[in-house]
FISE-809772 format. One record per residue: residue in one letter; x, y, z negated of N, C-alpha, C, O in turn. Coordinates in steps of 0.1 Angstrom, whole numbers, padded with zeros to 4 digits, always signed. Example, Ala and Ser with C-alpha at 12.3 -4.5 7.8 and 13.67 -1.06 7.14 Angstrom:
% FISE-809772
A+0132-0057-0078+0123-0045-0078+0132-0033-0078+0142-0033-0085;S+0128-0022-0071+0137-0011-0071+0129+0000-0079+0134+0011-0080;
//
This chain:
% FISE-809772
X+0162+2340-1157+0150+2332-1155+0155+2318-1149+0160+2319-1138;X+0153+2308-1154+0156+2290-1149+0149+2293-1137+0141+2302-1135;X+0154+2283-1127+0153+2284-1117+0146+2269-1113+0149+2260-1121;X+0136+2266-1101+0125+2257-1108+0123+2252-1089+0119+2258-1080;X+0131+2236-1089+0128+2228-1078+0116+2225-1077+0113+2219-1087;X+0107+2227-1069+0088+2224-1065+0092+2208-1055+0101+2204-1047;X+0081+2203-1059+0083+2190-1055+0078+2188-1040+0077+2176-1037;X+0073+2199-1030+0073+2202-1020+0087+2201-1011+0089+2192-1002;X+0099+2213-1015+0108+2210-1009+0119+2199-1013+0128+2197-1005;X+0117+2192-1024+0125+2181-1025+0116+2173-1018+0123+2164-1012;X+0103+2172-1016+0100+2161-1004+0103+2164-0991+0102+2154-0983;X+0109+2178-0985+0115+2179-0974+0127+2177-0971+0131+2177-0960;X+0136+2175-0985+0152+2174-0984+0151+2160-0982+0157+2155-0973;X+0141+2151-0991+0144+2137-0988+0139+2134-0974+0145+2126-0966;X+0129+2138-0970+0124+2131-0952+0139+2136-0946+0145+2128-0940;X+0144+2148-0947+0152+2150-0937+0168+2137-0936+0175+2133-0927;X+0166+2134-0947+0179+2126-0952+0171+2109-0943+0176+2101-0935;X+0161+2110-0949+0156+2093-0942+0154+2093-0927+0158+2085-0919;X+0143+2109-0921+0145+2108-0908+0156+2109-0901+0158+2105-0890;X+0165+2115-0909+0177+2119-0896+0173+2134-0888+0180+2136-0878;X+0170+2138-0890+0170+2152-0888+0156+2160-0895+0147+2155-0902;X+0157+2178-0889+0146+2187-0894+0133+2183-0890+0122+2184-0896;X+0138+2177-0871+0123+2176-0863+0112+2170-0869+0101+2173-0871;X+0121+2154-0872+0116+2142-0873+0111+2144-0884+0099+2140-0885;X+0117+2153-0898+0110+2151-0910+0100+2158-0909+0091+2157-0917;X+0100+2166-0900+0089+2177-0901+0074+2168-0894+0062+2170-0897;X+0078+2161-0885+0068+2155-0878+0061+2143-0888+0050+2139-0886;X+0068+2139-0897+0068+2124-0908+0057+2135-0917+0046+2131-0920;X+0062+2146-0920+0055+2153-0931+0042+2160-0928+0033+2164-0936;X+0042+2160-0914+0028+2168-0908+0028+2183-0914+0020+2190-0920;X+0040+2184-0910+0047+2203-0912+0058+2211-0898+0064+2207-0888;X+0057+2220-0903+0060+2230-0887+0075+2225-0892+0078+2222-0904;X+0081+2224-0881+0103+2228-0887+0103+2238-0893+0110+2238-0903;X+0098+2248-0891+0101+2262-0898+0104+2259-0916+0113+2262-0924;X+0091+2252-0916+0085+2249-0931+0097+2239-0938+0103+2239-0949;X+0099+2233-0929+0110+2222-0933+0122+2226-0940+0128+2223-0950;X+0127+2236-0928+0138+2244-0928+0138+2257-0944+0147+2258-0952;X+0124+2263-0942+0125+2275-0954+0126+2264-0970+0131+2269-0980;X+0119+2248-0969+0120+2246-0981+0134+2239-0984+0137+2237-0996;X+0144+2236-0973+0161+2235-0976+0164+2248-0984+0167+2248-0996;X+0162+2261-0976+0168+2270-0980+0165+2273-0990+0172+2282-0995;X+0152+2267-1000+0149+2269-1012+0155+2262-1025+0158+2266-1036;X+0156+2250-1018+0170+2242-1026+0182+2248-1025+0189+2244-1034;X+0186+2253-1020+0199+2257-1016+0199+2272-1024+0209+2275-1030;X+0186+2281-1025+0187+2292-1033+0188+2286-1047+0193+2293-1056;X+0184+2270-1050+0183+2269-1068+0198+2265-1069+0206+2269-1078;X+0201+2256-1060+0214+2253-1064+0230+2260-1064+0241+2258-1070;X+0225+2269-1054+0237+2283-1050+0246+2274-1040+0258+2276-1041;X+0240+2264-1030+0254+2258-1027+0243+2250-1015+0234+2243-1017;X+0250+2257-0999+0248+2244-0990+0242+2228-0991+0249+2220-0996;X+0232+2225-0987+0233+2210-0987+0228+2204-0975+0221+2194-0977;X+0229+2206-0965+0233+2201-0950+0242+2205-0938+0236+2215-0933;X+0249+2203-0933+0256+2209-0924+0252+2203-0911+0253+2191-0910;X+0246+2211-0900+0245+2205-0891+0257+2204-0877+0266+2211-0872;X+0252+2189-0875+0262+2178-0867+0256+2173-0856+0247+2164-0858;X+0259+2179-0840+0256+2177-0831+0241+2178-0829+0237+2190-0828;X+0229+2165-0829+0216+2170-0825+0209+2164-0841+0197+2162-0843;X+0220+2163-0852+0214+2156-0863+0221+2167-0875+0224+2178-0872;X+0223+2159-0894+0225+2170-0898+0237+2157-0910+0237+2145-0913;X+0243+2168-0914+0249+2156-0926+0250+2164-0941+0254+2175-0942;X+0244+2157-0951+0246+2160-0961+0259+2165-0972+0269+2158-0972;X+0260+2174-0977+0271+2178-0980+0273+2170-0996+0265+2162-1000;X+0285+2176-1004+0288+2163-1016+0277+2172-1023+0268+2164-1025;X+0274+2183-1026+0259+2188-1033+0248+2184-1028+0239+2181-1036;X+0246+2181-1015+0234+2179-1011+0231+2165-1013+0220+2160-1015;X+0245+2156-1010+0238+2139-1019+0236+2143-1029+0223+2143-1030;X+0242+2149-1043+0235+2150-1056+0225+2155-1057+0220+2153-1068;X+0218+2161-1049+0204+2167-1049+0192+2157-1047+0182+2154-1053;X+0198+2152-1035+0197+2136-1030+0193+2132-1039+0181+2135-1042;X+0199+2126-1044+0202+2110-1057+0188+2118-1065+0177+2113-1066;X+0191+2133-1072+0182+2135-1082+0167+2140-1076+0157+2143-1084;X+0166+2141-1058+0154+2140-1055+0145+2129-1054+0133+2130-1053;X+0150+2118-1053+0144+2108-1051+0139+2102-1064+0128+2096-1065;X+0146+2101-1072+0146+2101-1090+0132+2111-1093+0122+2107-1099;X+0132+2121-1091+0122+2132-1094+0110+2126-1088+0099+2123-1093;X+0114+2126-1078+0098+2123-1074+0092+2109-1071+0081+2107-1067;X+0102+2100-1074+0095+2085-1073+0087+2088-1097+0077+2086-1103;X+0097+2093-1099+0091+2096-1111+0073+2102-1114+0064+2098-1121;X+0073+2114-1103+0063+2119-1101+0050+2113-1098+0039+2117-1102;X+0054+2100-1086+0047+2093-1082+0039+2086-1088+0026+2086-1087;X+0047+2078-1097+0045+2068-1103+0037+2074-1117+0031+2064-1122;X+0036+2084-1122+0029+2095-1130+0012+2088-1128+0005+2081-1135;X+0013+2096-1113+0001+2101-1109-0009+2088-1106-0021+2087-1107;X+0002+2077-1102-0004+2067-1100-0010+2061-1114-0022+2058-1115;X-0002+2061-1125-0007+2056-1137-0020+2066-1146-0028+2063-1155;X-0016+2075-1141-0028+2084-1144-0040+2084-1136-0048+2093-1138;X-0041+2076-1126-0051+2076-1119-0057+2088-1107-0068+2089-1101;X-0046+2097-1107-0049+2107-1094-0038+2102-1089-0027+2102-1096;X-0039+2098-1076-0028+2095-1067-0030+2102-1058-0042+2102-1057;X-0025+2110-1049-0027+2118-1039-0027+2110-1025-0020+2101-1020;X-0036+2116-1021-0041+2105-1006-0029+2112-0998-0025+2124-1000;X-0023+2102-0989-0011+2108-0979-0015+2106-0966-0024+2098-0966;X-0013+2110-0955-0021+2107-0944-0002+2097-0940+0010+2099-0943;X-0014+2083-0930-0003+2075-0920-0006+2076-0910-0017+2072-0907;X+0003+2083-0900-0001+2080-0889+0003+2073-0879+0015+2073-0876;X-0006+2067-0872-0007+2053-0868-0006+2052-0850-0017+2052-0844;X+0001+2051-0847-0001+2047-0829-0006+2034-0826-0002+2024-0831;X-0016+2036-0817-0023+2024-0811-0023+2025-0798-0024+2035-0792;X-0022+2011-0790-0026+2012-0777-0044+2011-0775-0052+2007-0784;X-0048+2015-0763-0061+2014-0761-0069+2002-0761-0081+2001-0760;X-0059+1989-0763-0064+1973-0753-0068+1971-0774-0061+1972-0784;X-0087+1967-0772-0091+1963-0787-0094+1971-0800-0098+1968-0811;X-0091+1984-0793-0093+1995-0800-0106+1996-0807-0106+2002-0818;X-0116+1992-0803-0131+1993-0810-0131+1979-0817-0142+1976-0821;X-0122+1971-0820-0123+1961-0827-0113+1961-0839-0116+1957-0851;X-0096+1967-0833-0090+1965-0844-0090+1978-0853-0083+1979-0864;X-0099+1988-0849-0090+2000-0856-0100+1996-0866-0094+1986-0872;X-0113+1997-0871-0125+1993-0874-0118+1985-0884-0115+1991-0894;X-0116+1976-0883-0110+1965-0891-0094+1966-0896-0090+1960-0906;X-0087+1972-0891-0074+1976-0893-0077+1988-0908-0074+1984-0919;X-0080+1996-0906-0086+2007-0914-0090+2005-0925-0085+2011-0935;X-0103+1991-0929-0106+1988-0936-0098+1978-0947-0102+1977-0959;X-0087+1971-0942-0076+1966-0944-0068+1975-0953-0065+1971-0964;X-0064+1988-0946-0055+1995-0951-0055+2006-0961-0047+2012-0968;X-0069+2008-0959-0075+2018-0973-0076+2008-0984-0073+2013-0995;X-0079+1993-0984-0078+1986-0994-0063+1980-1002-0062+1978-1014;X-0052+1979-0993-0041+1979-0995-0030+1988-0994-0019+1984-0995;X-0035+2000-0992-0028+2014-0997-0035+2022-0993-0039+2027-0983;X-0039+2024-1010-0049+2037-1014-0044+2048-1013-0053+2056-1011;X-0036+2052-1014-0028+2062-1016-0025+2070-0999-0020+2081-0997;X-0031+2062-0991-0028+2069-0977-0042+2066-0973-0050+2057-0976;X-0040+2078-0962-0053+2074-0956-0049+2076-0937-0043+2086-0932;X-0053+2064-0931-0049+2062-0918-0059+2072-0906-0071+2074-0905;X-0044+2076-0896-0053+2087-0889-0042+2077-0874-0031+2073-0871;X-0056+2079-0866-0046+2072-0853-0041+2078-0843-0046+2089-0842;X-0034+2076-0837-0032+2080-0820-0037+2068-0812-0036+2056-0814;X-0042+2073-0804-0044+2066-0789-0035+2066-0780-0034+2078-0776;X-0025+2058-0774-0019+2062-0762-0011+2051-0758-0008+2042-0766;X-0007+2052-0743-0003+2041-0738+0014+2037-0744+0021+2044-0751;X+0018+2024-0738+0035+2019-0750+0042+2029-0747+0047+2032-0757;X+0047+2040-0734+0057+2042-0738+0059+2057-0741+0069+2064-0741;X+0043+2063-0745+0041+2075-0751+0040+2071-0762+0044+2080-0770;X+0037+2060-0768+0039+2058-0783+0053+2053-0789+0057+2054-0801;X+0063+2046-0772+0077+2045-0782+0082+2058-0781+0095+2057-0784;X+0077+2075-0777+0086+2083-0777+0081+2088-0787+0086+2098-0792;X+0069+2083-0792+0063+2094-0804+0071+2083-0821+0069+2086-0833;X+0076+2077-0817+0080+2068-0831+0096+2074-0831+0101+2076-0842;X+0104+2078-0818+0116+2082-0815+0119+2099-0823+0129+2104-0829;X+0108+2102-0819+0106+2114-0822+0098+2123-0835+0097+2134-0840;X+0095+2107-0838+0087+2107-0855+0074+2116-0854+0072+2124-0863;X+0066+2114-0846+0051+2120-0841+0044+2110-0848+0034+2115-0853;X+0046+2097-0849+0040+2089-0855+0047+2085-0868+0058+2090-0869;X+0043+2077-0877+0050+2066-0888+0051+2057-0881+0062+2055-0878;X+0044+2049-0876+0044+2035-0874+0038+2036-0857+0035+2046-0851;X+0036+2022-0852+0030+2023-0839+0029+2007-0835+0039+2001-0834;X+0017+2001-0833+0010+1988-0827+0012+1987-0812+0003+1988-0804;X+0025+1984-0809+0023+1984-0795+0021+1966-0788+0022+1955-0794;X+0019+1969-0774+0018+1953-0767+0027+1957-0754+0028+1965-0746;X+0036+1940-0760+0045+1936-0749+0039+1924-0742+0040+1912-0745;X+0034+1930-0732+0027+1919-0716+0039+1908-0717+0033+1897-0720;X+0052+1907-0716+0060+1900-0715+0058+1883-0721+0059+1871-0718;X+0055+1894-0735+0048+1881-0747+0067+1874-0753+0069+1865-0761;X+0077+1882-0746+0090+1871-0751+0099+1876-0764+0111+1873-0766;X+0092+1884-0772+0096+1886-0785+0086+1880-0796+0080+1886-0804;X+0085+1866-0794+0073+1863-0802+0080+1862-0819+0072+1859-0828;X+0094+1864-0822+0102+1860-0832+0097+1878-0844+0098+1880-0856;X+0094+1884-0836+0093+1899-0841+0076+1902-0841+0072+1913-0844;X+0069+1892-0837+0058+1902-0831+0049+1896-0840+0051+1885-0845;X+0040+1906-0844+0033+1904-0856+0017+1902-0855+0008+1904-0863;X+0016+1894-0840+0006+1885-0836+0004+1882-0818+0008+1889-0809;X-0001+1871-0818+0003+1871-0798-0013+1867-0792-0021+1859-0797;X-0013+1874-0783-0028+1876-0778-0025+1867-0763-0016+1864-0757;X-0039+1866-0762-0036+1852-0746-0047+1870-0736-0055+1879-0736;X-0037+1863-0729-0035+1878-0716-0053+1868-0707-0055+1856-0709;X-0061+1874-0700-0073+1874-0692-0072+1878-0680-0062+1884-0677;X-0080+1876-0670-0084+1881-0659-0098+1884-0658-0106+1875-0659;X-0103+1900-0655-0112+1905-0658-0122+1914-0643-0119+1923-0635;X-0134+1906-0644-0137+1911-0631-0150+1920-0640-0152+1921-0652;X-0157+1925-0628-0168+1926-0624-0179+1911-0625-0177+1900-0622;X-0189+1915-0630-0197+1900-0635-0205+1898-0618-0210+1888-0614;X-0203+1907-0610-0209+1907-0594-0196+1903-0584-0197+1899-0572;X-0186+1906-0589-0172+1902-0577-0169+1888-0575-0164+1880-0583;X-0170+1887-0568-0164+1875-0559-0148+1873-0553-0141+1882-0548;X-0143+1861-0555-0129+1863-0547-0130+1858-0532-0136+1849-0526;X-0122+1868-0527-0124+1860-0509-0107+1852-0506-0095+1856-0507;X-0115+1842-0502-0102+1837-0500-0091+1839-0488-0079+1837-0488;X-0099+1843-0479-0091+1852-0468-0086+1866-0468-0082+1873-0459;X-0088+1869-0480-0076+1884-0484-0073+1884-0493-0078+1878-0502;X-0061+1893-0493-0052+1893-0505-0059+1899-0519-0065+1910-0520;X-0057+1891-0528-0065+1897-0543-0066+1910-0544-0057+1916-0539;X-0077+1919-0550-0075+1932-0548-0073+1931-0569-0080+1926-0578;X-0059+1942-0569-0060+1944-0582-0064+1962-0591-0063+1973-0584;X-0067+1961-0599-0071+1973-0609-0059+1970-0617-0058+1960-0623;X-0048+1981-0617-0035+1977-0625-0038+1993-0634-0047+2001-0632;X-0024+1996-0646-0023+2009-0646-0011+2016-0641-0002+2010-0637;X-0011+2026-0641-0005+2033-0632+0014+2032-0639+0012+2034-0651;X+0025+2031-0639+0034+2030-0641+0037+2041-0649+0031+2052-0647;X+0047+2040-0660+0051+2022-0667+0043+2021-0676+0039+2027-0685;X+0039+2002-0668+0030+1995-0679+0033+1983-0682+0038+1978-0673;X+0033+1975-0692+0043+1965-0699+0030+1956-0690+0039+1948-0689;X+0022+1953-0685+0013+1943-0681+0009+1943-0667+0000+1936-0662;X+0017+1954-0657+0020+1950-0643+0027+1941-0640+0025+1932-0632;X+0036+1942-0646+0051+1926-0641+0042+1912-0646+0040+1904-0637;X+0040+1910-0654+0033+1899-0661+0022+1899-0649+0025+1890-0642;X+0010+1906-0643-0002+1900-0633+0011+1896-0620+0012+1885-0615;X+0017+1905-0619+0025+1901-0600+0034+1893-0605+0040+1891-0594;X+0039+1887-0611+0046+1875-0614+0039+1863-0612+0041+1855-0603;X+0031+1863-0621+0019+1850-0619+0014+1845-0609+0013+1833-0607;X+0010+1854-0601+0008+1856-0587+0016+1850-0577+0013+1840-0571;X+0027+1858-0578+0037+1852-0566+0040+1838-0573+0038+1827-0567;X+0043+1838-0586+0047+1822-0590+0038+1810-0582+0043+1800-0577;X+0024+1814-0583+0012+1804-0573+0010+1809-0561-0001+1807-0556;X+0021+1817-0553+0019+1822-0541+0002+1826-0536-0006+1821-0528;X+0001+1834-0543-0015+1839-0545-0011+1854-0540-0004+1862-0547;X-0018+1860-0524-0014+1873-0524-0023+1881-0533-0033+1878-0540;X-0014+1894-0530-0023+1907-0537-0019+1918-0531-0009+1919-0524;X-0029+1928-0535-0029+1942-0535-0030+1949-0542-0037+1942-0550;X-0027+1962-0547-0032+1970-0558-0042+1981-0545-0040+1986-0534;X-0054+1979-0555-0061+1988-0550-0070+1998-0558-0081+2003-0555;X-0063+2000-0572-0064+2013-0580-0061+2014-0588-0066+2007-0597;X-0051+2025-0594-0044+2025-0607-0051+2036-0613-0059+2043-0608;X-0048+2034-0629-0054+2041-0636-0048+2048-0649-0046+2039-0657;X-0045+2057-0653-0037+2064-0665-0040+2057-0675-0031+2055-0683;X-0055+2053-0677-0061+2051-0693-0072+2039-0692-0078+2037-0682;X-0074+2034-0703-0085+2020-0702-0098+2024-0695-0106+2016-0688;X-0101+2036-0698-0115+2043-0695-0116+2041-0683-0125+2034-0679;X-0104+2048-0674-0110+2048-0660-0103+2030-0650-0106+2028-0638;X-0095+2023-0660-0092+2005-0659-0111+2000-0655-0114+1997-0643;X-0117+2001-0663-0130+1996-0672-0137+1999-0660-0143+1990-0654;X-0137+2014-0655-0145+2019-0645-0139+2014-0632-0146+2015-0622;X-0130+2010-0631-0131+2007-0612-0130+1994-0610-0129+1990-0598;X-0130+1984-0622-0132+1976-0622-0150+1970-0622-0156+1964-0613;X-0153+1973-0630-0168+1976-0633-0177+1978-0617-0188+1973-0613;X-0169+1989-0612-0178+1992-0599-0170+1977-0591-0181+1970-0591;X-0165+1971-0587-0158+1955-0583-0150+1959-0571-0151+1954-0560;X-0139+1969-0576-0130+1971-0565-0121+1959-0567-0114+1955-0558;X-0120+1953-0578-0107+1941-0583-0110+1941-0590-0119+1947-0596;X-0100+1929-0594-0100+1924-0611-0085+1930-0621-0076+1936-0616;X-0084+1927-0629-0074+1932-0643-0071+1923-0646-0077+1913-0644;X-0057+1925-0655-0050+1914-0663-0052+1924-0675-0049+1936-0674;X-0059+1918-0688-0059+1926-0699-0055+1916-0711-0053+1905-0709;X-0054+1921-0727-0050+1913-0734-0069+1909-0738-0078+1917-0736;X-0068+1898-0742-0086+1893-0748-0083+1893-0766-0079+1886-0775;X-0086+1908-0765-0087+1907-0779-0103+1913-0779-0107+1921-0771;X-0114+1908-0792-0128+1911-0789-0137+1909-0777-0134+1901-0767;X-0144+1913-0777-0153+1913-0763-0154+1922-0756-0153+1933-0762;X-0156+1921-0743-0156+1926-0727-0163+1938-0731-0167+1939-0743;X-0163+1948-0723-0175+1957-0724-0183+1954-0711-0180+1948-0701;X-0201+1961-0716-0210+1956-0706-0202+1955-0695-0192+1961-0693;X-0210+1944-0685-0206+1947-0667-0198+1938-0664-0198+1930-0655;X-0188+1938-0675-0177+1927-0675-0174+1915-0674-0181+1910-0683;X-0169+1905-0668-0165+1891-0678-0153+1883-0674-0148+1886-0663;X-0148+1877-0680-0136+1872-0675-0139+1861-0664-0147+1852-0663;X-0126+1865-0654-0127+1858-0640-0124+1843-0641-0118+1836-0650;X-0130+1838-0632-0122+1826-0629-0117+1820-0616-0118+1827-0605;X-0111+1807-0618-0103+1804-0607-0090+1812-0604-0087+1814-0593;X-0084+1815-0613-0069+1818-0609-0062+1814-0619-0068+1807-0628;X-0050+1816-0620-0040+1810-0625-0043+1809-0642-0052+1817-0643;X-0041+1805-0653-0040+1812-0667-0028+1817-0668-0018+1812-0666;X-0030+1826-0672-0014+1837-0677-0012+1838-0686-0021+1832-0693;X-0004+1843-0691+0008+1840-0704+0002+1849-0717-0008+1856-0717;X+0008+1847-0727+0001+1852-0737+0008+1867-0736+0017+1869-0727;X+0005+1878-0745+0011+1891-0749+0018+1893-0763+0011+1888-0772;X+0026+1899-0767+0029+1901-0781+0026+1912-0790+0034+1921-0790;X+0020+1912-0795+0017+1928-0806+0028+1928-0818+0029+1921-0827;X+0034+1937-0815+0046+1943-0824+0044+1954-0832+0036+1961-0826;X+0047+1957-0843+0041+1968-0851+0062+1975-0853+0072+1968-0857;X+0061+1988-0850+0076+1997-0851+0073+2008-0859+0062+2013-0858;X+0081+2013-0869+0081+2022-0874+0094+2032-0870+0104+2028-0865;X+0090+2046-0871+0099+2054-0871+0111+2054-0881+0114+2045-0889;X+0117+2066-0879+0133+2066-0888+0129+2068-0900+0121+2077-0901;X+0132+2061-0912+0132+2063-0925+0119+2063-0927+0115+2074-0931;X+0110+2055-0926+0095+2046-0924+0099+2037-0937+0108+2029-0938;X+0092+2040-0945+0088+2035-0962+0091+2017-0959+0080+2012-0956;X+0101+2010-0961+0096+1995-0956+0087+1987-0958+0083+1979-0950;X+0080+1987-0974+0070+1982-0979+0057+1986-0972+0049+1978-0969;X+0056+2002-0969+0046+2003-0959+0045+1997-0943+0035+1995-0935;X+0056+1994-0943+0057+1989-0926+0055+1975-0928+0049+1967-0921;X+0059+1973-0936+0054+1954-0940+0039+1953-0944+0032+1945-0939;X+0036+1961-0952+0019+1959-0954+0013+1961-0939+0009+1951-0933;X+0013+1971-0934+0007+1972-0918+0011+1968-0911+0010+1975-0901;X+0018+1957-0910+0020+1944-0904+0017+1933-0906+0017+1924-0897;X+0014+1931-0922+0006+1919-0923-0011+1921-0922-0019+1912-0920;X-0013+1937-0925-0029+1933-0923-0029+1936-0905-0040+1932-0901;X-0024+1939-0898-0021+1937-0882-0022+1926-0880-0032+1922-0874;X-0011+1913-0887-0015+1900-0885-0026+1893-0890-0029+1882-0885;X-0035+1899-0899-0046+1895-0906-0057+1897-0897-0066+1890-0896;X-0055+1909-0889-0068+1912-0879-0070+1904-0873-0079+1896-0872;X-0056+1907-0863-0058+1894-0853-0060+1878-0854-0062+1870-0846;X-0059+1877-0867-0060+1862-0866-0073+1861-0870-0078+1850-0869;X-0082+1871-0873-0099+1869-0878-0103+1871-0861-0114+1866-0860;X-0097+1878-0847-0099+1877-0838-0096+1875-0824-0098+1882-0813;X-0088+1856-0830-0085+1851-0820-0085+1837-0826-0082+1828-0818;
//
């Protein structure tokens, strides 16, 4: 009886080859390792022959397993392009890392962007702050990931630049006989160095007088007018809110869009230009 490659595990032989390992492909595929792993071993039952060896914390292809290679990617860009011309294209999920700063403005509009310019996926998000989302792109938990650099000094890469705010309470007042009281987030946050810089630069004191894990509880202790924030101004304030005045203007931020290992490039270019397309409808 012929022996019959399913285009399942040749989509697992190829993630593993672009991500760089079982984990990552398995995380790209939105499949267990196990699954990853049994559909190698199923290639490996059609072909009678090895096609990875693993190497330290990664894996290397053997001289069978590029030829499987070469003829999986052939097979199924074939397959693709079928389905596409026949008009059933199979929806793929992307998943997407976002920071919280704009979130009710860009996803909304990011989404609508991206179902229009790749039909074929349908975008599912993460929420989370930059450096849970650069371990989830490391780690291939995500495809791609929208993060912000407070720094603002990669403007050569960044795929739009937001002017950073000072955000009170619409009832707080500044006193000028004590040190600023600030609402920061809790470490590491790319937009603590950027407020205490500014600051000391105009010898302007301060205090931190409450950190916060997530925007939600940012929003809230600000809101009640323990201090003010340094946030990016992308959209509008939430109730309660408004941007401060009388202090320094601060520097802009950078929105960078990263993809994980062996991240489709044309996809990572499309969701970066409609990233740049958002923001420029909201700013």
């Amino acid at each position: 009886m012929p022996q019959v490659l399913d285009i399942a595990p040749l989509r697992s032989l190829v993630a593993v080859a672009d991500c760089g390992g079982f984990h990552r492909a398995a995380a790209a595929l939105h499949l267990s390792q196990s699954a990853v792993s049994q559909h190698l071993r199923k290639v490996e039952s059609v072909v009678g022959a090895p096609v990875v060896e693993r190497s330290g914390r990664g894996v290397l292809f053997t001289d069978m397993g590029q030829k499987v290679l070469r003829h999986a990617r052939t097979i199924l860009a074939a397959r693709d392009a079928a389905l596409d011309d026949l008009g059933a294209t199979e929806h793929r999920v992307l998943t997407v890392g976002a920071t919280e700063h704009g979130a009710d403005v860009m996803l909304p509009a990011l989404t609508s962007v991206l179902r229009d310019r790749l039909p074929d996926r349908r975008p599912r998000f993460r929420l989370d702050r930059n450096v849970s989302l650069a371990d989830a792109i490391d780690r291939g938990l995500v495809d791609l990931a929208i993060m912000l650099d407070g720094s603002g000094l990669d403007r050569a890469n960044a795929s739009g630049i937001v002017q950073l705010q000072w955000v009170s309470a619409r009832t707080f007042n500044i006193r000028q006989d004590e040190p600023l009281p600030l609402v920061i987030y809790a470490e590491p946050c790319t937009l603590r160095e950027p407020a205490f810089a500014i600051l000391e630069k105009h010898a302007i004191g301060y205090e931190v007088v409450a950190e916060s894990a997530d925007l939600a509880g940012l929003f809230a202790a600000v809101r009640t007018g323990l201090g003010l924030a340094l946030l990016p101004k992308i959209g509008k304030l939430p109730d309660g809110l408004c941007a401060a005045e009388g202090l320094p203007t601060p520097n802009c931020a950078s929105i960078l869009v990263r993809g994980r290992s062996g991240m489709d490039p044309d996809v990572l270019s499309t969701v970066d230009a409609a990233v740049r397309e958002v923001l420029s409808l909201e700013n």
